[in-house]
PyMOL Python script that loads the backbone (N, CA, C, O; Angstrom):
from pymol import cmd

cmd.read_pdbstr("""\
ATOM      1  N   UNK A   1       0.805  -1.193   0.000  1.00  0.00           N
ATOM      2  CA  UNK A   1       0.000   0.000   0.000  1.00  0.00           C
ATOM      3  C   UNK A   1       0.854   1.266   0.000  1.00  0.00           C
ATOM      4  O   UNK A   1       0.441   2.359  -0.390  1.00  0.00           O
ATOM      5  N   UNK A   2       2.230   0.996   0.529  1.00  0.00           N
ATOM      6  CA  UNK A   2       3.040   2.783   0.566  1.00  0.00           C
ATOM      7  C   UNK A   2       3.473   2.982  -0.561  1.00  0.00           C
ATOM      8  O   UNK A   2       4.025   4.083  -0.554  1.00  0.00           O
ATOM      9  N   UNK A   3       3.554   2.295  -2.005  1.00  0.00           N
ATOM     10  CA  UNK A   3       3.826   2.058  -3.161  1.00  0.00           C
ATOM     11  C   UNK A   3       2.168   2.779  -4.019  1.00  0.00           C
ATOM     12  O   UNK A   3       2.189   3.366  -5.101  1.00  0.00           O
ATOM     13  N   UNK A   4       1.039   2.549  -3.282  1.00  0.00           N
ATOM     14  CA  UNK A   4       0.057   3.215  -4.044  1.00  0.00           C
ATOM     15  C   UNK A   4       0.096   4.631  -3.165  1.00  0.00           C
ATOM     16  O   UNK A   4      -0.223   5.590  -3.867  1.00  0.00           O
ATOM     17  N   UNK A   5       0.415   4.977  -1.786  1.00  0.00           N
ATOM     18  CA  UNK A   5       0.569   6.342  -1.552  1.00  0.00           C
ATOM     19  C   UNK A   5       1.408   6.747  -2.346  1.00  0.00           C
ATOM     20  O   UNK A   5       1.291   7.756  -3.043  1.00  0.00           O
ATOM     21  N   UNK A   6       2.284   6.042  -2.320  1.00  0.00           N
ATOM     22  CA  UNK A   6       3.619   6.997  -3.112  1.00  0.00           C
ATOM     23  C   UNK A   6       3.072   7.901  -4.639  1.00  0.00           C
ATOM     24  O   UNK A   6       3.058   9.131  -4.700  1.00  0.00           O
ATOM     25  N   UNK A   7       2.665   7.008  -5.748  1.00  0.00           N
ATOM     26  CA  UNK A   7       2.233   7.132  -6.554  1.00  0.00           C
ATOM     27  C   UNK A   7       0.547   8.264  -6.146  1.00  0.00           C
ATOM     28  O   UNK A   7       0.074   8.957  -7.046  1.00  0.00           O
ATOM     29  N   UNK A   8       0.095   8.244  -5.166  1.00  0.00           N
ATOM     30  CA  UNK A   8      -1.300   9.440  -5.039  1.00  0.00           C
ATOM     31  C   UNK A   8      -0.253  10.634  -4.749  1.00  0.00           C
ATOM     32  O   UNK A   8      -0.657  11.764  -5.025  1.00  0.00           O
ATOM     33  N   UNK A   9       0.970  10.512  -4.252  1.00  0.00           N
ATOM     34  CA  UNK A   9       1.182  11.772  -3.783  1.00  0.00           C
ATOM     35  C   UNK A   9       2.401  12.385  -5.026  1.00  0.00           C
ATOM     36  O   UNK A   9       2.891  13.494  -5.239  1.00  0.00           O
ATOM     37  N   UNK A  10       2.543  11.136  -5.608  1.00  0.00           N
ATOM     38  CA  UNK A  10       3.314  12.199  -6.957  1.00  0.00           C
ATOM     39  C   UNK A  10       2.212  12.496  -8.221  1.00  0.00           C
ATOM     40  O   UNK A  10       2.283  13.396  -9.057  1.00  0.00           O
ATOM     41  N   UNK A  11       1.397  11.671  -8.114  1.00  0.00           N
ATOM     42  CA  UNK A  11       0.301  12.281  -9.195  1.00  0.00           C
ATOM     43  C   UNK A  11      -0.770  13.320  -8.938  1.00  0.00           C
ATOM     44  O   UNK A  11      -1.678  13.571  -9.730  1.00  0.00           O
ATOM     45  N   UNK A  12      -0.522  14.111  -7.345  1.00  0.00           N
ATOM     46  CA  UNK A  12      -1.627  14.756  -6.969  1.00  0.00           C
ATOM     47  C   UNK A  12      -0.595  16.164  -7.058  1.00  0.00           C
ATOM     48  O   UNK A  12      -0.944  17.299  -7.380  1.00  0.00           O
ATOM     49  N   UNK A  13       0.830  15.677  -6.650  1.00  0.00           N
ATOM     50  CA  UNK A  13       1.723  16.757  -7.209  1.00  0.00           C
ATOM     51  C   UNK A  13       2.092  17.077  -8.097  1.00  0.00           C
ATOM     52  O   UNK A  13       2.597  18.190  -7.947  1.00  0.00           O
ATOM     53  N   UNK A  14       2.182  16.617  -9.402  1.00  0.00           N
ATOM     54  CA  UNK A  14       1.851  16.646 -10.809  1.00  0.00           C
ATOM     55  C   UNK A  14       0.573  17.609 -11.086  1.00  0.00           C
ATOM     56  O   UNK A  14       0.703  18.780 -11.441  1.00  0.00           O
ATOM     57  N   UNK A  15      -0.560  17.033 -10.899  1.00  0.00           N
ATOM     58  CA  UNK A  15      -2.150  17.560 -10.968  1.00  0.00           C
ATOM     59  C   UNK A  15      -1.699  19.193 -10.314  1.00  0.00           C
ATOM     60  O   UNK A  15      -1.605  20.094 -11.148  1.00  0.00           O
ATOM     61  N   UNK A  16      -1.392  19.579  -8.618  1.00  0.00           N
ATOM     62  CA  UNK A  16      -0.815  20.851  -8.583  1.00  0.00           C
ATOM     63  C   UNK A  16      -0.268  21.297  -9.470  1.00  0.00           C
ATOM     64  O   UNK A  16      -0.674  21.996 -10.398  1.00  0.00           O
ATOM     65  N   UNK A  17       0.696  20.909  -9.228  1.00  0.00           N
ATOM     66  CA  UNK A  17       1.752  22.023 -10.264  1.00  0.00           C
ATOM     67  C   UNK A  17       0.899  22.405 -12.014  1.00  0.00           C
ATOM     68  O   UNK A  17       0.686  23.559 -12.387  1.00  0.00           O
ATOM     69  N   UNK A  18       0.523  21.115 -12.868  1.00  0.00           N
ATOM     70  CA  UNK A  18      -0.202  20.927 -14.000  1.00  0.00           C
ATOM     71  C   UNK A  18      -1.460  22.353 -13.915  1.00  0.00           C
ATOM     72  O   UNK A  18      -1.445  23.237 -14.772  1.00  0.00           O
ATOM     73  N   UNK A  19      -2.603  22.347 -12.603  1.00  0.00           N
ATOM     74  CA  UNK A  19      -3.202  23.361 -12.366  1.00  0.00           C
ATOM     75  C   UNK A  19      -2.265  24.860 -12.115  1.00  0.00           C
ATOM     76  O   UNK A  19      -2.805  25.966 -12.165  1.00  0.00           O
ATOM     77  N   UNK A  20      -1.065  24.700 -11.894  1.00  0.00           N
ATOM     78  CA  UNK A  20      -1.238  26.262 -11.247  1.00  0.00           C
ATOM     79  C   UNK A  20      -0.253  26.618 -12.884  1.00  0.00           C
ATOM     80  O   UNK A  20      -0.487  27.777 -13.227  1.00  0.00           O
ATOM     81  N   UNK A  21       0.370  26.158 -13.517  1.00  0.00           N
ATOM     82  CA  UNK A  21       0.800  26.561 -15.098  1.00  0.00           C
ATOM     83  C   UNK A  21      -0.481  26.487 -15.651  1.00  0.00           C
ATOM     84  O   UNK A  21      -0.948  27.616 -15.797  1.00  0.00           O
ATOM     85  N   UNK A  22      -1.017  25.847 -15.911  1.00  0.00           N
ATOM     86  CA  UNK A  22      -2.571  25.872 -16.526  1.00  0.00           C
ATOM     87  C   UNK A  22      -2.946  27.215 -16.129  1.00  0.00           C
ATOM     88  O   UNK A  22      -2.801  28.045 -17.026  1.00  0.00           O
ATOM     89  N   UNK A  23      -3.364  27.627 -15.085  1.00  0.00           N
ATOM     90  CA  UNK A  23      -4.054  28.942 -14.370  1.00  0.00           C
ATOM     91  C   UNK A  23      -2.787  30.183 -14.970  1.00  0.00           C
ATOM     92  O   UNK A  23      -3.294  31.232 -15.368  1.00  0.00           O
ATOM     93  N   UNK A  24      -1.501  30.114 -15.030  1.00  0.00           N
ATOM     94  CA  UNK A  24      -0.968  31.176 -15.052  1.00  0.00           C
ATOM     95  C   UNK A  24      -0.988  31.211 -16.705  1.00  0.00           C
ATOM     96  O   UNK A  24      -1.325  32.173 -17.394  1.00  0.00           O
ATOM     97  N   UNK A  25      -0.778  30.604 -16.921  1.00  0.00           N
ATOM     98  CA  UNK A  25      -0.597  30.517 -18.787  1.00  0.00           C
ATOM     99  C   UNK A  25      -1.847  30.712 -19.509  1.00  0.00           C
ATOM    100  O   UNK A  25      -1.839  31.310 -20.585  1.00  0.00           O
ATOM    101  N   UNK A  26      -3.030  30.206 -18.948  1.00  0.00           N
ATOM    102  CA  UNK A  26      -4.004  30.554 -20.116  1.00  0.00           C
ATOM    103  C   UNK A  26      -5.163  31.310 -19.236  1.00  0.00           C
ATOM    104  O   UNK A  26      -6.054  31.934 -19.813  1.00  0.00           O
ATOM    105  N   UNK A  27      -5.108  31.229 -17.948  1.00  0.00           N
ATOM    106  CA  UNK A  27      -6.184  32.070 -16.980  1.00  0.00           C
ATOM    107  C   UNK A  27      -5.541  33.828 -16.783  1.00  0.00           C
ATOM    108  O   UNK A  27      -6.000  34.964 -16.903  1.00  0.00           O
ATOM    109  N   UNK A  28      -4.381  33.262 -16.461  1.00  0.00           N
ATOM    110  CA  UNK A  28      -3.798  34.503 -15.974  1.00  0.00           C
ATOM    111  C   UNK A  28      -4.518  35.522 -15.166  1.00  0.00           C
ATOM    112  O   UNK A  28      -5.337  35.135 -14.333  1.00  0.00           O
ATOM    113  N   UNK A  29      -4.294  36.754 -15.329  1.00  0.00           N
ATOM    114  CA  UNK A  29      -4.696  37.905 -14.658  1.00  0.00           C
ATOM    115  C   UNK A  29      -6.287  38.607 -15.750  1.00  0.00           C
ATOM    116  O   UNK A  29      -6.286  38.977 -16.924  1.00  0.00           O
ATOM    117  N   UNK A  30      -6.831  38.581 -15.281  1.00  0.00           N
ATOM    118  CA  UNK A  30      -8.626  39.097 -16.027  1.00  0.00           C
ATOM    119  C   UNK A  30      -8.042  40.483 -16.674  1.00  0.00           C
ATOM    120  O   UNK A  30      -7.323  41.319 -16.128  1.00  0.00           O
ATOM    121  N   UNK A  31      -8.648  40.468 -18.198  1.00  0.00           N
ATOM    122  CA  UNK A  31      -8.788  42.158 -18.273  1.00  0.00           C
ATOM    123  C   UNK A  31      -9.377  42.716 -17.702  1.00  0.00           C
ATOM    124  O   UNK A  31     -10.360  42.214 -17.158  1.00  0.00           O
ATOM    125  N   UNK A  32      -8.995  44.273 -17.523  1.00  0.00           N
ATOM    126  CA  UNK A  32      -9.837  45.051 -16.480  1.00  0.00           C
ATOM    127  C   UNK A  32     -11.380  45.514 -16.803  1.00  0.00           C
ATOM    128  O   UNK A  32     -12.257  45.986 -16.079  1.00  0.00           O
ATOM    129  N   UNK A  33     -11.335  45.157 -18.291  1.00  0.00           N
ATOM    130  CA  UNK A  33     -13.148  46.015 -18.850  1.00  0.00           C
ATOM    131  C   UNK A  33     -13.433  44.692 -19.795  1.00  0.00           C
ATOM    132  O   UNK A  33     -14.053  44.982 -20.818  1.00  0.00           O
ATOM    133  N   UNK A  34     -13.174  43.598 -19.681  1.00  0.00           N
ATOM    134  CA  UNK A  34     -13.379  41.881 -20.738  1.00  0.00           C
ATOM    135  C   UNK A  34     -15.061  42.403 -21.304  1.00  0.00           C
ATOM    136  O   UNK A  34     -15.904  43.089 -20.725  1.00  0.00           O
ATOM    137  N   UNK A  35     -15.076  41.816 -22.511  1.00  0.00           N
ATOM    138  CA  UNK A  35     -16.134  41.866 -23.390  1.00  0.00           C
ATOM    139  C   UNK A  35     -16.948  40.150 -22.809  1.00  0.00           C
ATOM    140  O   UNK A  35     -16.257  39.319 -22.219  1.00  0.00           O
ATOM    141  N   UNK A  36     -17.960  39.981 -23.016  1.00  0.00           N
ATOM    142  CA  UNK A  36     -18.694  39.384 -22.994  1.00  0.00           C
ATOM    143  C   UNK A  36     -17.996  37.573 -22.926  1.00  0.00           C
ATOM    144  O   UNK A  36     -17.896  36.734 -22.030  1.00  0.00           O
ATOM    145  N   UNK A  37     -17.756  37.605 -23.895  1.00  0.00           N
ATOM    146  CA  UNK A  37     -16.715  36.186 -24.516  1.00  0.00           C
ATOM    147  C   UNK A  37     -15.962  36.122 -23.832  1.00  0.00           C
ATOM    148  O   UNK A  37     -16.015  35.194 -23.025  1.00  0.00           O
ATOM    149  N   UNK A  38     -14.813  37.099 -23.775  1.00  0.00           N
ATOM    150  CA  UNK A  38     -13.492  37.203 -23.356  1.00  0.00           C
ATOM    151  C   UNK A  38     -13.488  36.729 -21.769  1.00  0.00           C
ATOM    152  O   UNK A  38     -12.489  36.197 -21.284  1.00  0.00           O
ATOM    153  N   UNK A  39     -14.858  37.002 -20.896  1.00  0.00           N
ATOM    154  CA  UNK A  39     -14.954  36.570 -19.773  1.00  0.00           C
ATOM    155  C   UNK A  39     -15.503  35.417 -19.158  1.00  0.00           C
ATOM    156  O   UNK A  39     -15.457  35.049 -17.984  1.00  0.00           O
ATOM    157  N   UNK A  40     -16.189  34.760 -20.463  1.00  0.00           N
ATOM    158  CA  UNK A  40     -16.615  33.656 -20.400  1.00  0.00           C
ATOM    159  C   UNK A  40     -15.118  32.557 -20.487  1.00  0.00           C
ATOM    160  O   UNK A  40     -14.890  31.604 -19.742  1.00  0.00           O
ATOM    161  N   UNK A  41     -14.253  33.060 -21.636  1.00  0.00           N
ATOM    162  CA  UNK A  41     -13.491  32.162 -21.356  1.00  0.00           C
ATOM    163  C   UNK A  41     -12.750  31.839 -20.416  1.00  0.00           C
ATOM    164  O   UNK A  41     -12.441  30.706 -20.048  1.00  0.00           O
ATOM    165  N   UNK A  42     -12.204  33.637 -19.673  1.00  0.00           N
ATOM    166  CA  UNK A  42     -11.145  33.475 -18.720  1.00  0.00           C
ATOM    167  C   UNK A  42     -12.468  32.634 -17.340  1.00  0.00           C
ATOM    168  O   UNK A  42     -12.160  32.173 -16.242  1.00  0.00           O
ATOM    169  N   UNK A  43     -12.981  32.662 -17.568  1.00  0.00           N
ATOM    170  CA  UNK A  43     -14.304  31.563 -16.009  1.00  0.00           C
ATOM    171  C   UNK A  43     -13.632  30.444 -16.543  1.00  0.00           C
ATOM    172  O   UNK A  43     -12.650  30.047 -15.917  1.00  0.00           O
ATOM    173  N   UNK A  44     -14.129  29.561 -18.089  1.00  0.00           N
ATOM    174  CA  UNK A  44     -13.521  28.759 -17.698  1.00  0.00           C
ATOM    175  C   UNK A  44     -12.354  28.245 -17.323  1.00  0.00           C
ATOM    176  O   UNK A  44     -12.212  27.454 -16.391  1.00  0.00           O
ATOM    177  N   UNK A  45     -11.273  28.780 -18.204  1.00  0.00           N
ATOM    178  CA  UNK A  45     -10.152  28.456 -17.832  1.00  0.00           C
ATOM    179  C   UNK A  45      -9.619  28.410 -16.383  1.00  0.00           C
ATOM    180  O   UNK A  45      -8.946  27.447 -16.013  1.00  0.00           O
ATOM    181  N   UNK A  46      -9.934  29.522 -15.492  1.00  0.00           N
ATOM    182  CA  UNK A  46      -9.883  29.779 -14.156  1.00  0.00           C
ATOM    183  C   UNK A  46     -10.184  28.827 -13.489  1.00  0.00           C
ATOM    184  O   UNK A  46      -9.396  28.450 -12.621  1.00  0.00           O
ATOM    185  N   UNK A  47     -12.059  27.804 -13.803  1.00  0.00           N
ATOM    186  CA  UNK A  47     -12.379  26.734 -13.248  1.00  0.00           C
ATOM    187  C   UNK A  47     -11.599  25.585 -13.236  1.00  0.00           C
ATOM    188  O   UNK A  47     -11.331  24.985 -12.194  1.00  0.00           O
ATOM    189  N   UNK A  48     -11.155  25.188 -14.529  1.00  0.00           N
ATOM    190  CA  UNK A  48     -10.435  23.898 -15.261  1.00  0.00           C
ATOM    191  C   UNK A  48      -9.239  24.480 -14.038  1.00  0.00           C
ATOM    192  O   UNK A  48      -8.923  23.804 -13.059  1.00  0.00           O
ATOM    193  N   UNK A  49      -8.889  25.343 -14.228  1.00  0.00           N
ATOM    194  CA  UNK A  49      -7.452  25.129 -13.461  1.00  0.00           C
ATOM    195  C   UNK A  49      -7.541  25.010 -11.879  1.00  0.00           C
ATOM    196  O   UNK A  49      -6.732  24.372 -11.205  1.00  0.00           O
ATOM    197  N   UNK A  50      -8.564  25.667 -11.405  1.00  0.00           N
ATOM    198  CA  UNK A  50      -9.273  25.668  -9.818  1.00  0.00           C
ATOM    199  C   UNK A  50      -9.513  24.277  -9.598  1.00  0.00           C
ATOM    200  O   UNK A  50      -9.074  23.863  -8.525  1.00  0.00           O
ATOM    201  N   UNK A  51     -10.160  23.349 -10.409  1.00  0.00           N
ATOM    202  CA  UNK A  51     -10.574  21.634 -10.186  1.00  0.00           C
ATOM    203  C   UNK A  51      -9.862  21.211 -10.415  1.00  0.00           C
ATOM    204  O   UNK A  51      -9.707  20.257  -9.653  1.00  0.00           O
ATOM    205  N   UNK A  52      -8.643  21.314 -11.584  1.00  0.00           N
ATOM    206  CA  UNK A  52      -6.949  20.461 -11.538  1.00  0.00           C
ATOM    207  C   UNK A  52      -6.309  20.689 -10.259  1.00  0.00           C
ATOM    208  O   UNK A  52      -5.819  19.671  -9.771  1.00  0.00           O
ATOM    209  N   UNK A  53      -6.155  21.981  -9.445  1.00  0.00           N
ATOM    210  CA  UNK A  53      -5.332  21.762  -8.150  1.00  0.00           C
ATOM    211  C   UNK A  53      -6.231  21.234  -7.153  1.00  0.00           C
ATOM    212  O   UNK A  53      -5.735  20.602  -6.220  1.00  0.00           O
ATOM    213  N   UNK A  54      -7.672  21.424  -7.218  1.00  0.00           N
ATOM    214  CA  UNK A  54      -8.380  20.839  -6.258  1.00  0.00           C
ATOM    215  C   UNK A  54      -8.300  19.205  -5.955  1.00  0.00           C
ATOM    216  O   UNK A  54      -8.369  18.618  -4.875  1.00  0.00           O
ATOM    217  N   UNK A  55      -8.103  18.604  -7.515  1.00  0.00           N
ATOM    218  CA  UNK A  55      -7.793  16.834  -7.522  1.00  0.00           C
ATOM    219  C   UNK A  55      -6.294  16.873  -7.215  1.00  0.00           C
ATOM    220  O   UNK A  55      -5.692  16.006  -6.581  1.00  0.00           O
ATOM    221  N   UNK A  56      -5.886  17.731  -7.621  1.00  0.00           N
ATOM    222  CA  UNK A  56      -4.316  17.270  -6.577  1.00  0.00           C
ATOM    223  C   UNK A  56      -4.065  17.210  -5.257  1.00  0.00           C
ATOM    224  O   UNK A  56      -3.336  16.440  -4.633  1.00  0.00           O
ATOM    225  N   UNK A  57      -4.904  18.316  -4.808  1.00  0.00           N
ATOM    226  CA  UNK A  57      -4.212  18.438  -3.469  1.00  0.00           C
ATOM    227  C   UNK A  57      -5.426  17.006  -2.682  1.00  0.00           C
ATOM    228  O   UNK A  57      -5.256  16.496  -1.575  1.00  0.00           O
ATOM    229  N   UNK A  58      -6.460  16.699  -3.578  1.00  0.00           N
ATOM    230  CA  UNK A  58      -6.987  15.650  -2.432  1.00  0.00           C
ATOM    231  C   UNK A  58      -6.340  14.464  -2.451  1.00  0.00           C
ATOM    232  O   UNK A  58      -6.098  13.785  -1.453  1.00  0.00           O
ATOM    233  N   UNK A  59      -5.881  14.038  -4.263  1.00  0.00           N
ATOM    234  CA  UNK A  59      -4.800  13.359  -4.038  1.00  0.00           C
ATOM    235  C   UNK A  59      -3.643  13.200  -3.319  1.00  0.00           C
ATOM    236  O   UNK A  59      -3.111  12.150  -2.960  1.00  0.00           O
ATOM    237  N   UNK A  60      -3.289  14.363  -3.136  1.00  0.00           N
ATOM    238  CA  UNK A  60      -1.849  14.204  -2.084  1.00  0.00           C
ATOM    239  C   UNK A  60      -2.030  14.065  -0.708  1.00  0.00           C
ATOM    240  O   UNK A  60      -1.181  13.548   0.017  1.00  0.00           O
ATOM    241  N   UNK A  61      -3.540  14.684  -0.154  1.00  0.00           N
ATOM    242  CA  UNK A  61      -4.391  14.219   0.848  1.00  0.00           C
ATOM    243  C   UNK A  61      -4.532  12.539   1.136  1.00  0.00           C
ATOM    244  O   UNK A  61      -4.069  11.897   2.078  1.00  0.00           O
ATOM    245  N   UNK A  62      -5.129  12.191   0.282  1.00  0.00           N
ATOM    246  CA  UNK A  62      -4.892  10.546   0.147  1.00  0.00           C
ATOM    247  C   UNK A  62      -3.508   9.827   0.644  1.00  0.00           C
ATOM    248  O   UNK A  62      -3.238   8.886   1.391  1.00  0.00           O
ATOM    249  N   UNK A  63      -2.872  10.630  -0.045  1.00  0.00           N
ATOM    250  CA  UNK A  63      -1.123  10.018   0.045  1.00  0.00           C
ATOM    251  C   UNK A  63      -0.812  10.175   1.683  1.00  0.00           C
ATOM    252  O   UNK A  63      -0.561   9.386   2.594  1.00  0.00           O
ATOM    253  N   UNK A  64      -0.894  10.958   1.615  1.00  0.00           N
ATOM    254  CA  UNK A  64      -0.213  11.421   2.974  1.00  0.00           C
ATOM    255  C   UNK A  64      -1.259  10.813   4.100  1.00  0.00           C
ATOM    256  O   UNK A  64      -1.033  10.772   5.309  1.00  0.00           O
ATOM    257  N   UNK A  65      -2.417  10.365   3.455  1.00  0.00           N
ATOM    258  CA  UNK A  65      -3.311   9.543   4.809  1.00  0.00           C
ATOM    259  C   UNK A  65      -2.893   8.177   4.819  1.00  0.00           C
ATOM    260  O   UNK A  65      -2.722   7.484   5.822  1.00  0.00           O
ATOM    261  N   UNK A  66      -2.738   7.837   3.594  1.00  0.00           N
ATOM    262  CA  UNK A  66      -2.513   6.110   3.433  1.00  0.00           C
ATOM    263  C   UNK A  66      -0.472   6.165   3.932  1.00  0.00           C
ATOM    264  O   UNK A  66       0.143   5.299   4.554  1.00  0.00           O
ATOM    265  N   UNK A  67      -0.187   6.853   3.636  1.00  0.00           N
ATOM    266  CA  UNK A  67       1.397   6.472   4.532  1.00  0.00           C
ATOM    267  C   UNK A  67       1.417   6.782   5.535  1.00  0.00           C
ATOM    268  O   UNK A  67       2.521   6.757   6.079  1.00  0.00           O
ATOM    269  N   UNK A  68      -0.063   7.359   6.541  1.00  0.00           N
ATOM    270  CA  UNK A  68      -0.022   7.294   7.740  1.00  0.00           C
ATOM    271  C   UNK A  68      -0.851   6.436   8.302  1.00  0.00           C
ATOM    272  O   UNK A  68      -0.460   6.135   9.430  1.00  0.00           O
ATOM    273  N   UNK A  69      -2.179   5.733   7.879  1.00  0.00           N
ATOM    274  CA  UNK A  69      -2.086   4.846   8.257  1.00  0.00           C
ATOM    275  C   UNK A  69      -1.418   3.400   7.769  1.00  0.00           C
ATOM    276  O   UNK A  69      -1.307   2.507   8.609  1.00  0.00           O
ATOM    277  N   UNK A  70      -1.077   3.231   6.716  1.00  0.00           N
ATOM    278  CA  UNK A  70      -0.268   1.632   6.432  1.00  0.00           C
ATOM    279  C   UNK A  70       0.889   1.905   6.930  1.00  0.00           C
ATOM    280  O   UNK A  70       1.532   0.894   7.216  1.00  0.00           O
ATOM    281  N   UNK A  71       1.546   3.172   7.205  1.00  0.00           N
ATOM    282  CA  UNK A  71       3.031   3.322   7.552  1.00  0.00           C
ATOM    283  C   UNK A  71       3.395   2.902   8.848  1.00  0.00           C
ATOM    284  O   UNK A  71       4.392   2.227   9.101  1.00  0.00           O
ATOM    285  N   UNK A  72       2.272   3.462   9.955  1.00  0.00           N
ATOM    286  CA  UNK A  72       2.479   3.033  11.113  1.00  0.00           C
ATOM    287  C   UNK A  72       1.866   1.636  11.311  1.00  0.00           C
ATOM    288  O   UNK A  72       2.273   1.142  12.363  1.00  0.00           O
ATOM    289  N   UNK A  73       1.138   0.955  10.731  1.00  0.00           N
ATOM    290  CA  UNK A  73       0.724  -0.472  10.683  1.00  0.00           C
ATOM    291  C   UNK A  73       1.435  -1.536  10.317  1.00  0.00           C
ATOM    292  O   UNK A  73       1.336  -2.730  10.600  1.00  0.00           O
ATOM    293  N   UNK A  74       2.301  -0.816   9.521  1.00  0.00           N
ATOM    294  CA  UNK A  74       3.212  -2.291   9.166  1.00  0.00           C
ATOM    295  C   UNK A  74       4.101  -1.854  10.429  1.00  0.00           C
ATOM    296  O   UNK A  74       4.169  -2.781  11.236  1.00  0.00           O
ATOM    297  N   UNK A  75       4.699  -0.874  10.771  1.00  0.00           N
ATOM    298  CA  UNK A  75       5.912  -0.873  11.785  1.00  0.00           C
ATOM    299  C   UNK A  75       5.154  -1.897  12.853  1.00  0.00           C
ATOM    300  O   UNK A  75       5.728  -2.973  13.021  1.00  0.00           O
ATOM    301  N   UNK A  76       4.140  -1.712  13.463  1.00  0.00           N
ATOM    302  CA  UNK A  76       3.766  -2.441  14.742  1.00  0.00           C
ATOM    303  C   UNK A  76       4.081  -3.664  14.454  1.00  0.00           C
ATOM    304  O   UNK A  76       4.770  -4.320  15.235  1.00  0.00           O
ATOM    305  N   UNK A  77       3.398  -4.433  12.689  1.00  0.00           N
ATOM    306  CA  UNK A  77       3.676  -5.748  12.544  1.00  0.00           C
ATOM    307  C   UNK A  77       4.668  -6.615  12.478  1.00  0.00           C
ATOM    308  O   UNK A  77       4.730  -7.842  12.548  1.00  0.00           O
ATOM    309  N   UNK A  78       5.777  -5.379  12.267  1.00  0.00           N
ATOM    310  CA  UNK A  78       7.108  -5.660  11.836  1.00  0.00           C
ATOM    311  C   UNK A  78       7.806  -5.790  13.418  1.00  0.00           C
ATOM    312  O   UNK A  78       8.563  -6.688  13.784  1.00  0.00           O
ATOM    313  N   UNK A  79       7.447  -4.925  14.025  1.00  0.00           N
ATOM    314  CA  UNK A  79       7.931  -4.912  15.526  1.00  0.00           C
ATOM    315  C   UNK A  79       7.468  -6.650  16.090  1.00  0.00           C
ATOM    316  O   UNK A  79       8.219  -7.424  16.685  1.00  0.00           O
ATOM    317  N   UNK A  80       6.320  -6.853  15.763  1.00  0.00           N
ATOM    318  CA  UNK A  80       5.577  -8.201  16.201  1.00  0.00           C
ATOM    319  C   UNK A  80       6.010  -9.648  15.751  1.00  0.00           C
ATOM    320  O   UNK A  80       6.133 -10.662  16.439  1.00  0.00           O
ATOM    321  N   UNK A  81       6.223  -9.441  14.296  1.00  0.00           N
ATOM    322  CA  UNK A  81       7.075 -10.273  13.942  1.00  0.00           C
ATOM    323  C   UNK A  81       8.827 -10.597  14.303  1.00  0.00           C
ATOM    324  O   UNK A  81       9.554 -11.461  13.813  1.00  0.00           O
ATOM    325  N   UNK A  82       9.066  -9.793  15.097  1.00  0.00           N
ATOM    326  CA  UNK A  82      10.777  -9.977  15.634  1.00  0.00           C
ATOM    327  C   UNK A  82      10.847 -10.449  16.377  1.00  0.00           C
ATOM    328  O   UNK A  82      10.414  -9.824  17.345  1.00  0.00           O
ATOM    329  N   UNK A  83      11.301 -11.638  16.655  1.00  0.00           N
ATOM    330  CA  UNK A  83      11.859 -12.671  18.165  1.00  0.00           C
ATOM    331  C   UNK A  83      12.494 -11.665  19.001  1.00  0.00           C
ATOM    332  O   UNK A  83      13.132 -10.641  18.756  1.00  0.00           O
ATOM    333  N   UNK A  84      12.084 -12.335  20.188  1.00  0.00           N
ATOM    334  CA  UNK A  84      12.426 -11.624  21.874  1.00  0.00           C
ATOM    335  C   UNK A  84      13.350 -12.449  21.976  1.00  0.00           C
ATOM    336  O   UNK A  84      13.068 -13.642  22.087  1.00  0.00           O
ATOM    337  N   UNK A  85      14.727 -12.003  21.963  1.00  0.00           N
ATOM    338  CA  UNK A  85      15.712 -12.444  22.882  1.00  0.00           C
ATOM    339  C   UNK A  85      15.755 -11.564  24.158  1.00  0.00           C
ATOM    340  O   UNK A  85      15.276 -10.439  24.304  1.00  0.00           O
ATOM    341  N   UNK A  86      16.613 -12.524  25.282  1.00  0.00           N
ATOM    342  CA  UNK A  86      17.287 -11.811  26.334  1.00  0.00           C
ATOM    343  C   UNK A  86      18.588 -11.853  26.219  1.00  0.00           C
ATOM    344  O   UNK A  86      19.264 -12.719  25.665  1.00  0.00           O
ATOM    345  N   UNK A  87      19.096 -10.423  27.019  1.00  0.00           N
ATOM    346  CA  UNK A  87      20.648 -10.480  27.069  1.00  0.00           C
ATOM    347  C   UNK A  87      21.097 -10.459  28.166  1.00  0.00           C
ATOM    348  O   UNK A  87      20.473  -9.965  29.106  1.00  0.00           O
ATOM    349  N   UNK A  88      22.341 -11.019  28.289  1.00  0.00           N
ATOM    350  CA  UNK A  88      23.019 -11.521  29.334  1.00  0.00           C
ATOM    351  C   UNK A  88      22.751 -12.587  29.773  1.00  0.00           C
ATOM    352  O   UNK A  88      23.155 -12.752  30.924  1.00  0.00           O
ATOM    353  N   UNK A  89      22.034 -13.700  29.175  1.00  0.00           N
ATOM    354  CA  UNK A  89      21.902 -15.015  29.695  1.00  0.00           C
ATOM    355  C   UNK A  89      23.163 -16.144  29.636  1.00  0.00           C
ATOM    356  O   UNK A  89      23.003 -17.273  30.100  1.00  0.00           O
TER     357      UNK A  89
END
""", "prot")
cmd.dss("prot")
cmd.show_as("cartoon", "prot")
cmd.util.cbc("prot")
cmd.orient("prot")
């Protein structure tokens, strides 16, 4: 399972970064007086790029939940699985 976090938290960081060049490159900054069209497009573009970082960051949300819980779950098992010696016998 830390092999599928791994992979949510580089594809949700991908999806970031992918949204915020998306947003600067074709959303950019609004004209100050946009015609009719011109503001329809910059909405969408603005959206598309607002819901690309939004699936990233829940993706990386994911990531960072599943390597906290499988991360600390295998340690306990791993702890459980190790023979008890004593020392100084």
């Amino acid at each position: 399972m830390t092999k599928l976090s791994l992979a949510l938290l580089v594809c949700g960081a991908c999806l970031l970064v992918g949204g915020f060049i998306y947003d600067a490159r074709f959303a950019g900054i609004p004209y100050q007086d946009p015609t009719s069209e011109t503001r329809a497009q910059y909405d969408r573009d603005a959206g598309m790029a607002s819901k690309t970082m939004q699936a990233g960051l829940a993706a990386m949300g994911a990531g960072v939940l599943g390597f906290a819980v499988f991360g600390f779950g295998s340690k306990k098992k791993a702890d459980q699985d190790r023979p008890r010696t004593t020392r100084g016998i």
